[in-house]
C-alpha positions in Angstrom: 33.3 -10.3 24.0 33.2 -7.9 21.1 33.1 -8.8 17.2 33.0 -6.7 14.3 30.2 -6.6 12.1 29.7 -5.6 8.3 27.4 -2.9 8.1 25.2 -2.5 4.4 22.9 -0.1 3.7 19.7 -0.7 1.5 17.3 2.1 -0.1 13.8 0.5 0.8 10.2 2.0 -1.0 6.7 1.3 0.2 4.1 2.1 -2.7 0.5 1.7 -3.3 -2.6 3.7 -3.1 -4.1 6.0 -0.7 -5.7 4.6 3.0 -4.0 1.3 2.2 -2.0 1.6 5.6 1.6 2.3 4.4 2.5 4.7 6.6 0.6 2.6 9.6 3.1 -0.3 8.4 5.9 1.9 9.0 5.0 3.3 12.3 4.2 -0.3 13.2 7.2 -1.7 12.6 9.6 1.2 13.9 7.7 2.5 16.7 5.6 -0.6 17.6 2.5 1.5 17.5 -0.9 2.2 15.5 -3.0 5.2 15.8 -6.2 5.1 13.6 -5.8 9.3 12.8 -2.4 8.9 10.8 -2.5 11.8 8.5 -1.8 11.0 4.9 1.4 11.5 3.4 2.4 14.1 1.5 5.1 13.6 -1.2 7.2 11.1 0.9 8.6 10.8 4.1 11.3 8.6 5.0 13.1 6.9 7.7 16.2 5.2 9.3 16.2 2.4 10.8 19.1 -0.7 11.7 18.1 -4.6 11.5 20.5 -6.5 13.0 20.6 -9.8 10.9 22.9 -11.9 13.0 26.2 -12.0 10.6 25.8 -8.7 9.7 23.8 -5.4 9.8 21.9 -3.7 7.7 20.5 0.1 8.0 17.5 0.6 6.1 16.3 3.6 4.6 12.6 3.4 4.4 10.5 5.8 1.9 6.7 6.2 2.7 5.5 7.5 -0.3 2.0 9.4 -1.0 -0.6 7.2 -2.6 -2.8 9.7 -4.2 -3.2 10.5 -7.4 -2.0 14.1 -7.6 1.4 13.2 -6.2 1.9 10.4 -8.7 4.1 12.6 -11.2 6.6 12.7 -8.0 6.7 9.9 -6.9 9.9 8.2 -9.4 12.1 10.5 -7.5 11.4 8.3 -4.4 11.5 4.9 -5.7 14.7 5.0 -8.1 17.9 3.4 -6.9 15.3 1.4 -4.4 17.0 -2.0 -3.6 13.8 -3.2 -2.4 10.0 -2.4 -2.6 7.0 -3.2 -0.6 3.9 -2.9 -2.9 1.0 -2.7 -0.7 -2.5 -2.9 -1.0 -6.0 -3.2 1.2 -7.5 -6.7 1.2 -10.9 -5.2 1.7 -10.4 -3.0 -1.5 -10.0 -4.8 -4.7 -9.4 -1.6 -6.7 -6.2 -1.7 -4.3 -5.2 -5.2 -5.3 -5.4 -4.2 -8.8 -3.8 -0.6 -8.6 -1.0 -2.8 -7.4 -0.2 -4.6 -9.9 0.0 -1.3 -12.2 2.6 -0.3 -9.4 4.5 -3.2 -10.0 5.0 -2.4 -13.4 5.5 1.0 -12.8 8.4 0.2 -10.7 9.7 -2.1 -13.0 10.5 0.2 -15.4 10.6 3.4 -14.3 12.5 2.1 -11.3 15.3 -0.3 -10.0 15.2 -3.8 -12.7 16.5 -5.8 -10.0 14.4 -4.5 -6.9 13.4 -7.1 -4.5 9.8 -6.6 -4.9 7.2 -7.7 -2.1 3.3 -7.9 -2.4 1.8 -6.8 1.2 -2.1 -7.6 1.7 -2.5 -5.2 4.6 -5.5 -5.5 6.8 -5.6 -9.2 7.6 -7.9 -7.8 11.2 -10.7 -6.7 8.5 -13.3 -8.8 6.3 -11.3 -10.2 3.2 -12.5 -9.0 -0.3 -9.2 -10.0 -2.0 -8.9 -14.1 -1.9 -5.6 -14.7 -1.2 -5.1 -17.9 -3.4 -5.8 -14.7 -6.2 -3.0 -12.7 -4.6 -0.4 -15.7 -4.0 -1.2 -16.9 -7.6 -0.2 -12.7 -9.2 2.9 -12.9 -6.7 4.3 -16.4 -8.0 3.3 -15.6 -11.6 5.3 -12.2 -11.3 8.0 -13.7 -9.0 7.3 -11.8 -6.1 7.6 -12.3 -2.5 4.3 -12.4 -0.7 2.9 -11.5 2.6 0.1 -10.5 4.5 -0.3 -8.2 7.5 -2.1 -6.0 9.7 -0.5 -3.0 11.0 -3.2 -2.3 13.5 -2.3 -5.5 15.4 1.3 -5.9 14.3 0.5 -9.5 12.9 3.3 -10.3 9.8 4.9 -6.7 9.6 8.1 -7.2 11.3 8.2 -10.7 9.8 7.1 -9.0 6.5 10.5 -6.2 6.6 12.8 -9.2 7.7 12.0 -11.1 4.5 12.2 -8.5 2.4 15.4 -7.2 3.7 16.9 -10.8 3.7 16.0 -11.3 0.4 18.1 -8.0 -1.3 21.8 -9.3 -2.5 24.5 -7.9 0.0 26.0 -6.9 -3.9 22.9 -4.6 -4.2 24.3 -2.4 -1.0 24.2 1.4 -1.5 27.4 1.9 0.0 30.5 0.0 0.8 30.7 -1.8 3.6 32.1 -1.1 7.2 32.8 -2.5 10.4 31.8 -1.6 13.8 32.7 -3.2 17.2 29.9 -4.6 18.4 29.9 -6.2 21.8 26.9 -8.8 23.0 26.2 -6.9 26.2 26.0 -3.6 24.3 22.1 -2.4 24.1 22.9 0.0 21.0 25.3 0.5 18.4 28.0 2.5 19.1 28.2 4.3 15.8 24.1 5.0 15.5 22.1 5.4 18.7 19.3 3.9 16.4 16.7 0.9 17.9 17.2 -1.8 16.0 15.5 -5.3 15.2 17.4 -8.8 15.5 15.8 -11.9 12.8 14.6 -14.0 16.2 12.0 -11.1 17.4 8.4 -11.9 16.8 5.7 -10.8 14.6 3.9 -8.2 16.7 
């Protein structure tokens, strides 16, 4: 039996500083994999990718942006129109939990006002420098969404993007919406041959 579905698309941002594992939280939670030679990013990269939400879909476009400091002046240009933003940082690193928390700000008014913005402690599989009743305590002050993660082990990174893209208004969409015929015993979409994640998948 087929249905059709509403289709949204949302601009999504990852920032943060160098080696905090954004890129590896992308990989992660497209690919399911973790490879401890990603190169860093230059600039930004950025990908496609569907979540199937249940009622409706949504196709995210994910931007992996560079964390160091010489591609700062470019990084705006990624992160403007962004409906939603991951700012992540290293919990081993509390340089990285404060560089943060300039990112936030950055974003907040060099960027989108209304962003959904989420605080990502990355590296939950490493010794913990950044306590996290410090962390929760920023994100609730700031009203931010919180989570923790690790991308090496997969623990809290789809559950991580599945929050943040629930959280985004269906009013913030980039473009109008659309329907598709969808049918339950299809594997794929048949407009966008594209894997995509359902809200009951788990963690890792």
């Amino acid at each position: 039996m087929s249905e059709k579905k509403n289709v949204f698309q949302f601009k999504v941002v990852l920032l943060g500083e160098s080696a905090v594992g954004k890129s590896s939280m992308v990989v992660r939670f497209v690919n399911n994999t973790f490879s401890e030679k990603i190169e860093s990013t230059i600039g930004a990269t950025y990908t496609n990718y569907e979540i199937d939400l249940g009622v409706h879909l949504v196709k995210l476009q994910i931007w992996d942006t560079a964390g160091q400091e010489r591609y700062h002046s470019l990084t705006p240009m990624y992160y403007r129109g962004a409906k939603g933003a991951f700012i992540v940082y290293d919990i081993t690193s509390y340089d990285s939990f404060e560089r943060a928390q300039d990112w936030v700000n950055e974003l907040r008014s060099e960027g989108s006002p209304d962003a959904k913005i989420m605080l990502i402690g990355n590296k939950i599989d490493l010794k913990r420098v950044v306590k996290r009743e410090e962390a929760m305590k920023y994100a609730q002050d700031e009203k931010l969404l919180y989570y923790e993660c690790s991308a090496k082990s997969g623990i809290g990174v789809n559950d991580a993007f599945l929050e943040l893209t629930k959280s985004i208004p269906i009013e913030m969409a980039d473009i109008p919406t659309n329907e598709i015929e969808y049918s339950e015993s299809d594997d794929e979409i048949k407009i966008d041959k594209k894997r995509r994640k359902n809200n009951n998948g788990g963690c890792c």
